[in-house]
Backbone as CSV, one residue per row, in Angstrom:
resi,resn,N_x,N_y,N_z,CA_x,CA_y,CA_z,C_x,C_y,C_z
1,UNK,-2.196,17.421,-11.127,-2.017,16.493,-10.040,-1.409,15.203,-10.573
2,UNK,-0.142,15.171,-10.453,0.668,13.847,-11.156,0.808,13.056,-9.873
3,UNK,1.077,11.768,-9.989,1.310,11.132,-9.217,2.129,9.822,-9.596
4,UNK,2.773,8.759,-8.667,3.696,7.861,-9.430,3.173,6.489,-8.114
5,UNK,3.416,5.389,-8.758,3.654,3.939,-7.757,3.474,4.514,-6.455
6,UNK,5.032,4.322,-6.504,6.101,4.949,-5.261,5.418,6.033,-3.866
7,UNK,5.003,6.743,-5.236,4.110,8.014,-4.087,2.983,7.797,-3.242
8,UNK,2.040,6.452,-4.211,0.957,6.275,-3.913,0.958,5.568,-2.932
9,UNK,2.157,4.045,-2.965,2.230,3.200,-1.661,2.818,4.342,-0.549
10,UNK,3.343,5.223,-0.911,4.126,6.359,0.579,3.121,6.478,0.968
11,UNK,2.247,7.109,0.515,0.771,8.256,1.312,0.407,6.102,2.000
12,UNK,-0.035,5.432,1.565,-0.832,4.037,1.719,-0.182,3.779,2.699
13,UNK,1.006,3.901,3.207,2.183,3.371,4.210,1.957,4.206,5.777
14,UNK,2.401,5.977,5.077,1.896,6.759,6.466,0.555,6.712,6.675
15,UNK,-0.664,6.818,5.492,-1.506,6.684,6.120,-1.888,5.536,7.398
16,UNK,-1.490,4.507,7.079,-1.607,3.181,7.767,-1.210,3.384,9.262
17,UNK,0.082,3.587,9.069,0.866,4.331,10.130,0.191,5.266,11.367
18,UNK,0.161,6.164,10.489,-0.649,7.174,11.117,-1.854,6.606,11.956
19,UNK,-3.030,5.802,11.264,-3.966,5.418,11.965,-3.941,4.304,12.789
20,UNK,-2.149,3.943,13.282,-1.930,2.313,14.214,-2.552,1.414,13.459
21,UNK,-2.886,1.263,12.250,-3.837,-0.049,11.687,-2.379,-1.019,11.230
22,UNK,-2.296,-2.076,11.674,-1.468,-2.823,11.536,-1.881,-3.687,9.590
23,UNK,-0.446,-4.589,9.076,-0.718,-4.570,8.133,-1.177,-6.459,8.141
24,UNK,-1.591,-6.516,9.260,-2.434,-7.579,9.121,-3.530,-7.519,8.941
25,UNK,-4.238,-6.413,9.672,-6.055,-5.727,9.477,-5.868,-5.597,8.530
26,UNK,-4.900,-4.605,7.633,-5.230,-4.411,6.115,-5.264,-5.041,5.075
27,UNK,-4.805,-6.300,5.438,-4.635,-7.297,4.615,-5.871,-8.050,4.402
28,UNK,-6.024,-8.315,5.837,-7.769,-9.128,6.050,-9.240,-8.194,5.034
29,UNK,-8.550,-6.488,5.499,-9.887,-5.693,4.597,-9.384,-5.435,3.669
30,UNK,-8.423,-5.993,2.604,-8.291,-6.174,1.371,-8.240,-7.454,0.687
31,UNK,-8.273,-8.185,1.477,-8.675,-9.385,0.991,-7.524,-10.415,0.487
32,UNK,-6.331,-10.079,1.148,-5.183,-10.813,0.350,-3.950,-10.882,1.656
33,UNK,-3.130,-11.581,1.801,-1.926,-12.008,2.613,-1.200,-11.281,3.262
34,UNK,-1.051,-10.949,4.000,-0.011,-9.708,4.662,1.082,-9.730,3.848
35,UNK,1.544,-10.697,3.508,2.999,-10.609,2.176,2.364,-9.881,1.666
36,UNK,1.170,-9.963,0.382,0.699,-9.322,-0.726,0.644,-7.975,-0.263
37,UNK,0.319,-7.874,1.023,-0.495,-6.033,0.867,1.009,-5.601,1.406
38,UNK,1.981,-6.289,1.995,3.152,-5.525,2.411,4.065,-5.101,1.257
39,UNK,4.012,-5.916,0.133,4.415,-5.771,-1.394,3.854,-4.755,-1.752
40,UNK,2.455,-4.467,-1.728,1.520,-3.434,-2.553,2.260,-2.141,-1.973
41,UNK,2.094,-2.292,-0.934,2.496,-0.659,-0.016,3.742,-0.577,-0.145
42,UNK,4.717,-1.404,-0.282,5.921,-1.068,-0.486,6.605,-0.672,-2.137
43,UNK,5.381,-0.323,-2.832,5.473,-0.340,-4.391,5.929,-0.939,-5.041
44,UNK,6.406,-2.551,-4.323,6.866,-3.515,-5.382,6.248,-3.815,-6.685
45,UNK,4.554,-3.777,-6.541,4.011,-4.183,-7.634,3.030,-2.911,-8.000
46,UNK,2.010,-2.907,-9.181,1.398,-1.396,-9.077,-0.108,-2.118,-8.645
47,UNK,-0.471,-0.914,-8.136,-1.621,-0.826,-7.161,-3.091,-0.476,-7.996
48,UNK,-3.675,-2.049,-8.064,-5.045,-1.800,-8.409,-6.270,-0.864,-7.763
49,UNK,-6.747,-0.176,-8.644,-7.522,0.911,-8.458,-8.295,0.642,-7.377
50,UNK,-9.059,-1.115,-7.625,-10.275,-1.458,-6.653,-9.220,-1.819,-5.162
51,UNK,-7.938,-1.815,-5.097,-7.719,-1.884,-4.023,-7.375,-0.924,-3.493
52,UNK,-6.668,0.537,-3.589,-6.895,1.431,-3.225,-8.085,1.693,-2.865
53,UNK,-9.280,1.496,-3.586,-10.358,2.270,-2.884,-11.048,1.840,-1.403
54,UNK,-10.733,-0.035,-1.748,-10.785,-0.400,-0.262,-10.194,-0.154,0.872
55,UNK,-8.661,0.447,0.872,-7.614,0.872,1.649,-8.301,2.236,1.935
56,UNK,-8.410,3.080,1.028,-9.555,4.485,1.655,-10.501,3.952,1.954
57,UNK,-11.096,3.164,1.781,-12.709,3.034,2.769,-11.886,2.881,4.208
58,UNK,-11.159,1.508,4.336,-10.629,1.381,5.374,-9.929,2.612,6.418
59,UNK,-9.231,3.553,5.935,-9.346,4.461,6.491,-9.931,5.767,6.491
60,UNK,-11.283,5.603,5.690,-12.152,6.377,6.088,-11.793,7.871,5.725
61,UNK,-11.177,8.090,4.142,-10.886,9.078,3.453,-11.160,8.574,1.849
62,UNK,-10.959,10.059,1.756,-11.144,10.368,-0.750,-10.212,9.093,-0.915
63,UNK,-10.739,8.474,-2.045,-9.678,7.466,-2.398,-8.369,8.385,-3.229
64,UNK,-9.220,9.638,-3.416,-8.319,10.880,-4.614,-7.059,11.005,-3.415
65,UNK,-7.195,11.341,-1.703,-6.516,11.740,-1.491,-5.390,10.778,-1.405
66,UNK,-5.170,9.106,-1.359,-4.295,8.472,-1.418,-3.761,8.634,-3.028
67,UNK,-4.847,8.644,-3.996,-3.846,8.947,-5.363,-2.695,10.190,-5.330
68,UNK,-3.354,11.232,-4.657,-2.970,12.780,-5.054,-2.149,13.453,-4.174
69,UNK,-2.572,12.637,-2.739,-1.815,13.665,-1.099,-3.035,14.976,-1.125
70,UNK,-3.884,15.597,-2.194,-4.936,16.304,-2.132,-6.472,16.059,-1.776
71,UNK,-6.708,16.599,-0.873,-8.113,16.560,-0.587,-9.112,17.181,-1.469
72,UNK,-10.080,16.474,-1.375,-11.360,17.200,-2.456,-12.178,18.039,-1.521
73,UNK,-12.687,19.274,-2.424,-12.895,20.464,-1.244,-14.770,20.946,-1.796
74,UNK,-15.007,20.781,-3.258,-16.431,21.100,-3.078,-17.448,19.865,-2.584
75,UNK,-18.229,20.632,-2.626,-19.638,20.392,-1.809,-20.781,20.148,-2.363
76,UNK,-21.042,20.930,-3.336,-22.475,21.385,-3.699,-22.190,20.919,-4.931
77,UNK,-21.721,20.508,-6.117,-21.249,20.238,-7.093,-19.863,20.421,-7.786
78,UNK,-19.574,19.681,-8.598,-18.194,19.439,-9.797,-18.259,19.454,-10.675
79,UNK,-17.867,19.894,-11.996,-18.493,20.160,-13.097,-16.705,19.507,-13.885
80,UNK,-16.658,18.404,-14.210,-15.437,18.046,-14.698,-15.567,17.890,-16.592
81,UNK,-14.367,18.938,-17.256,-14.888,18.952,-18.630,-13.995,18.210,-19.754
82,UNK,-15.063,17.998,-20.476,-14.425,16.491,-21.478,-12.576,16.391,-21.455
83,UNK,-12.353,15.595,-21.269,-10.347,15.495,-21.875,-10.043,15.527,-20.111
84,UNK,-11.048,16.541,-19.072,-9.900,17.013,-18.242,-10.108,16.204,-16.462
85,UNK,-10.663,14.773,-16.583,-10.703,13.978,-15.477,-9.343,14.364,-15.253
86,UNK,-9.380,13.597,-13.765,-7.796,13.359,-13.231,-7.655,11.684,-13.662
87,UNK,-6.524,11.645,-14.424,-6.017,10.664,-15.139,-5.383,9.306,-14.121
88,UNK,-5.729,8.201,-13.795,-5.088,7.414,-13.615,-4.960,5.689,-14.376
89,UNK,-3.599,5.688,-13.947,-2.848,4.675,-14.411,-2.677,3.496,-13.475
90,UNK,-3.428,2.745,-13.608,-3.626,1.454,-12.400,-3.620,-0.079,-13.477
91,UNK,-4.402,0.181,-14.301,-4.160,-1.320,-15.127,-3.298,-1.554,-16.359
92,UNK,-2.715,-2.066,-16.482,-1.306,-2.050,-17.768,-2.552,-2.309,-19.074
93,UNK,-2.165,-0.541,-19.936,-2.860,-0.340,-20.904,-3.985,-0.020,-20.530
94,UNK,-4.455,-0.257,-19.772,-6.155,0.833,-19.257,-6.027,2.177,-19.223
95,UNK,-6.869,2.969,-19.555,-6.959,4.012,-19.166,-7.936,4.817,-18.188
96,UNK,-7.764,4.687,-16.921,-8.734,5.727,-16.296,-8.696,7.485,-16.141
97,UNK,-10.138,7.794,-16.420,-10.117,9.089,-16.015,-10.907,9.261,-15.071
98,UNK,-10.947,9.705,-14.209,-11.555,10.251,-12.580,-12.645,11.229,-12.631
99,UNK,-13.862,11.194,-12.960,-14.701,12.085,-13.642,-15.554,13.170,-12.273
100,UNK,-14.996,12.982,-10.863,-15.951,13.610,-9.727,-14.496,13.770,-8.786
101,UNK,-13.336,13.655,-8.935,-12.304,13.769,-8.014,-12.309,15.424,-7.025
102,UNK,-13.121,16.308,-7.891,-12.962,17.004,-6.857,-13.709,17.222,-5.730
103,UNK,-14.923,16.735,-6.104,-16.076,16.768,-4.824,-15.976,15.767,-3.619
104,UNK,-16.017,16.511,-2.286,-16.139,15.982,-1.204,-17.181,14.847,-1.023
105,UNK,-16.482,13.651,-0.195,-17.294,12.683,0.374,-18.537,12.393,-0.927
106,UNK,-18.134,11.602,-1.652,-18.559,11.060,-3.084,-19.159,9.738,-2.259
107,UNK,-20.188,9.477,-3.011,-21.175,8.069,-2.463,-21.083,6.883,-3.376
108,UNK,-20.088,7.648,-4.922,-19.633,6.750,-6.268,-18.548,7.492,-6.057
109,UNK,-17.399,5.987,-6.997,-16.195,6.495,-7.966,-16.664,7.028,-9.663
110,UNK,-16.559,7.659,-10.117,-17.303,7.528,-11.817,-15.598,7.578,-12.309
111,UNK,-15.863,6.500,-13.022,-14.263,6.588,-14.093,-14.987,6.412,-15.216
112,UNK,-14.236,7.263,-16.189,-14.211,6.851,-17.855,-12.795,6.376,-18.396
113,UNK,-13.297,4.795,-18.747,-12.014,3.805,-18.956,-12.188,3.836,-20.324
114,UNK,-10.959,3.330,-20.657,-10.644,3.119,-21.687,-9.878,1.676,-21.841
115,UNK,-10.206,0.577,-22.609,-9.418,-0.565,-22.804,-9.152,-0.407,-24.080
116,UNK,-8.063,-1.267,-24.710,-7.388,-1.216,-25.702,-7.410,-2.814,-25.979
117,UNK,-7.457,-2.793,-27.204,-7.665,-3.814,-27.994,-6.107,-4.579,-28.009
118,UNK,-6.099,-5.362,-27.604,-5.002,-6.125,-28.078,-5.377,-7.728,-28.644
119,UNK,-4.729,-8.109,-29.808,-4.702,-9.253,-30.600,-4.074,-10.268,-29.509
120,UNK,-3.147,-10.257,-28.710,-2.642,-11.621,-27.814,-3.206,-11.679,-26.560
121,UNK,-4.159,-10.783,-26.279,-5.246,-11.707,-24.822,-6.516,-12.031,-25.882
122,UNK,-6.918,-12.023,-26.688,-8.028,-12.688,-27.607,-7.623,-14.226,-27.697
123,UNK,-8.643,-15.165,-26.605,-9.004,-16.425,-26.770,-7.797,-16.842,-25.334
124,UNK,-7.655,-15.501,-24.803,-6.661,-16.185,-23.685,-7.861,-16.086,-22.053
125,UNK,-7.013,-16.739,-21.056,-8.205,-16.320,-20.181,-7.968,-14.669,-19.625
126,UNK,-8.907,-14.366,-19.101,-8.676,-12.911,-19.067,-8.566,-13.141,-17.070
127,UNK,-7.460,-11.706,-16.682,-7.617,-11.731,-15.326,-8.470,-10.956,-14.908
128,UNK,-8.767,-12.192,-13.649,-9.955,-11.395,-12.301,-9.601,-10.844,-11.508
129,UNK,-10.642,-10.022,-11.350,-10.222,-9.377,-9.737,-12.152,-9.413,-8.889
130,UNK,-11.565,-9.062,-7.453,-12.702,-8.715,-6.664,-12.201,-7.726,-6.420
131,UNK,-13.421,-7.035,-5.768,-13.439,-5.735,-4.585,-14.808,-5.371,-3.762
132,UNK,-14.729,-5.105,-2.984,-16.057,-4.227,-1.969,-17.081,-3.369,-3.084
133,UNK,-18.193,-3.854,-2.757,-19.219,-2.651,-3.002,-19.957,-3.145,-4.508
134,UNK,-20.227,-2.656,-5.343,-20.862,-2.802,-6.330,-20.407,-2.071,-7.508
135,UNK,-20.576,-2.557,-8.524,-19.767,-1.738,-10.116,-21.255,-1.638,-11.376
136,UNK,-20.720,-0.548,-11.966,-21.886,-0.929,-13.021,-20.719,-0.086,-14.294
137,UNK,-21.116,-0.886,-15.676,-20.271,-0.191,-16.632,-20.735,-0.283,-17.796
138,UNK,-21.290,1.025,-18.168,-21.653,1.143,-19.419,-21.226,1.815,-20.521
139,UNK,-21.108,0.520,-21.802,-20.401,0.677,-23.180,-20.690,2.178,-24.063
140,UNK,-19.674,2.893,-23.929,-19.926,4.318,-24.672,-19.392,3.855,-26.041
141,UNK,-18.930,3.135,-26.441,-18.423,2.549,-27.484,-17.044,1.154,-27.618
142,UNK,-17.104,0.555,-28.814,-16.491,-0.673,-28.741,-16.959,-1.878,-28.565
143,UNK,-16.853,-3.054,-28.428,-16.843,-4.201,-27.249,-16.316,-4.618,-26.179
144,UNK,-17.187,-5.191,-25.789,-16.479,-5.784,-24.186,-16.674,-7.468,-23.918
145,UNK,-15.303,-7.972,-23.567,-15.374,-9.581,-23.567,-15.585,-9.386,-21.479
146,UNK,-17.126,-9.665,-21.390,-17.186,-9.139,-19.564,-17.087,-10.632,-19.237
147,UNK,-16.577,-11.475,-18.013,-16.579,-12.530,-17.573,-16.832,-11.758,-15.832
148,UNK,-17.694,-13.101,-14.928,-18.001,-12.492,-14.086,-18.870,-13.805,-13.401
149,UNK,-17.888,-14.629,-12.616,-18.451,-15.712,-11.822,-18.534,-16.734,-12.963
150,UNK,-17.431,-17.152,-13.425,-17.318,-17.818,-14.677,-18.326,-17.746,-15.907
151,UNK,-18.964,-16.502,-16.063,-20.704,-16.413,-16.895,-19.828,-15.387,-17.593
152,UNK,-19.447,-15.577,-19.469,-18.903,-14.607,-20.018,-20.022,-13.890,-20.795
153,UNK,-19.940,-12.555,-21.247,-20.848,-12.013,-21.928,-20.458,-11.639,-22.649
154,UNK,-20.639,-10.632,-24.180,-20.192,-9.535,-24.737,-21.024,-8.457,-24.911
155,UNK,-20.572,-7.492,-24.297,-21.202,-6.078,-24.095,-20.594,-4.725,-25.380
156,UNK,-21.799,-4.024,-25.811,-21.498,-3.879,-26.929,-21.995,-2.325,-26.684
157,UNK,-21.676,-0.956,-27.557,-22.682,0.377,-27.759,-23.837,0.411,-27.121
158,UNK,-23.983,0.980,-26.025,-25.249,0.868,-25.231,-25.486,-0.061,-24.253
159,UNK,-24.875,-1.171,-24.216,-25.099,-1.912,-23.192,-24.924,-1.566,-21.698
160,UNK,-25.053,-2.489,-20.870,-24.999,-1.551,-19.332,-25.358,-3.050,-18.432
161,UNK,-23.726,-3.594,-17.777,-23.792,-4.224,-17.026,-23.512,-3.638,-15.228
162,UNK,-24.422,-4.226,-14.649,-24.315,-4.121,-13.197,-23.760,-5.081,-12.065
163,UNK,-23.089,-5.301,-11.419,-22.935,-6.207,-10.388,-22.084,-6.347,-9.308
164,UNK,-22.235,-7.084,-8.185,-21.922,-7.356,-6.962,-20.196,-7.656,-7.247
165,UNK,-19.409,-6.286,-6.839,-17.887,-6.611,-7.312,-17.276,-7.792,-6.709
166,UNK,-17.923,-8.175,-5.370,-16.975,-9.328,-4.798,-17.057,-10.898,-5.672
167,UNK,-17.602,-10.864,-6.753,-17.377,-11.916,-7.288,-16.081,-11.601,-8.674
168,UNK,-15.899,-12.616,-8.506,-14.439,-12.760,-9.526,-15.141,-12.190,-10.927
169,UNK,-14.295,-11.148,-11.706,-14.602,-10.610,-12.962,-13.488,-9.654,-13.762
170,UNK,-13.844,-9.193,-14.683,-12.557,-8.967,-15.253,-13.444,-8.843,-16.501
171,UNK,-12.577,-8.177,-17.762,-13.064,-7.451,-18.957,-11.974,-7.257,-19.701
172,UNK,-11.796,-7.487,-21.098,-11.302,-6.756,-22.379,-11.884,-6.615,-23.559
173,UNK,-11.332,-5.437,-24.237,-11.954,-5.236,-25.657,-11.709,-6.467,-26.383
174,UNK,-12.931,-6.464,-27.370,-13.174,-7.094,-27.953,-13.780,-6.387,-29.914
175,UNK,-13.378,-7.098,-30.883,-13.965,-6.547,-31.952,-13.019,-5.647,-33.058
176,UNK,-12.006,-6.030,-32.078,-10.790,-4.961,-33.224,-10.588,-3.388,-32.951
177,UNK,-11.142,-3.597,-31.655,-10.953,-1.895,-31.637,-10.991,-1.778,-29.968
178,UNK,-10.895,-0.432,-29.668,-10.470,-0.307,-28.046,-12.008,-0.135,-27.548
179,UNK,-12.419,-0.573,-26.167,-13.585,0.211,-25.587,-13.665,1.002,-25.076
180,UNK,-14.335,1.833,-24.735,-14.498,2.870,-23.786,-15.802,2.817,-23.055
181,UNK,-15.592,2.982,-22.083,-17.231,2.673,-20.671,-17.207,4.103,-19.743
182,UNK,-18.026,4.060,-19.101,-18.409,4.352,-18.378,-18.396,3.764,-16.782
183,UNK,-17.319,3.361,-15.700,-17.399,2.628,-14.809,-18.021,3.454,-13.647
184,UNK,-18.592,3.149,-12.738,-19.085,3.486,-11.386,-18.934,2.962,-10.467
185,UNK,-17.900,3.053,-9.335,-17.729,1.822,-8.659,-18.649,2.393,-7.168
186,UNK,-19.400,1.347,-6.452,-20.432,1.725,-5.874,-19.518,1.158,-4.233
């Protein structure tokens, strides 16, 4: 299941379409300018993960099926095996993997991210974002520089932060090496 920008604002566009939701509502339930979300959908810029998922809440589908054009079809369980999430590409140099994409009507997102260490955002400010709902992310290895309502932390092997996504936050490795977590977006 590959997918590109382009494809993702198409499905984001007809979907919209499709449901008469004008791109002023969507703007208001994403939280940003009718310019901004008319940019997003038009694939000018690439499309953050946490805002896709608000655009599927908003219309009330898989956030998989705006990544994919595919619907998720089990029920009763998913059994997704190491290496083989569905892969996405939403933050420059992040890595997400999609660890439940095939199961129907999911009550969590589970991603296994990956950040990468880079030497020129160390001591820079790091960018925020918000979104709907709640996040929790725990360190499978590496560090993490977590900021979150101007309160920075460093989260380390084992650690396990939780919190209310609509406040401003944002994360990079830290320590010389890449992290890898565990995200859940609630």
């Amino acid at each position: 299941m590959n997918y590109n920008n382009k494809d993702v604002a198409g499905r984001l566009k007809a979907t919209r379409e499709y449901l008469d939701i004008t791109t002023e509502i969507m703007a208001e339930k994403t939280y940003m300018s009718p310019e901004e979300y008319t940019s997003l959908e038009n694939g000018e810029k690439d499309l953050s993960l946490s805002f896709l998922n608000e655009c599927a809440n908003a219309f009330h589908m898989e956030l998989i099926e705006l990544l994919t054009g595919t619907t998720p079809t089990l029920r009763k369980y998913s059994i997704v095996r190491s290496e083989k999430g569905l892969p996405i590409d939403r933050r420059e140099g992040f890595s997400y993997s999609h660890l439940a994409y095939l199961f129907k009507n999911k009550k969590i997102e589970p991603l296994l991210v990956t950040a990468p260490y880079c030497e020129d955002e160390q001591g820079k400010p790091i960018h925020l974002s918000t979104h709907d709902g709640h996040e929790m992310n725990y360190i499978i290895s590496g560090e993490m520089r977590f900021i979150i309502s101007g309160k920075e932390e460093i989260l380390k092997e084992g650690d396990c932060v939780y919190f209310d996504a609509k406040n401003l936050h944002g994360m990079i490795a830290v320590g010389g090496k890449e992290c890898k977590f565990l995200a859940i977006l609630i």
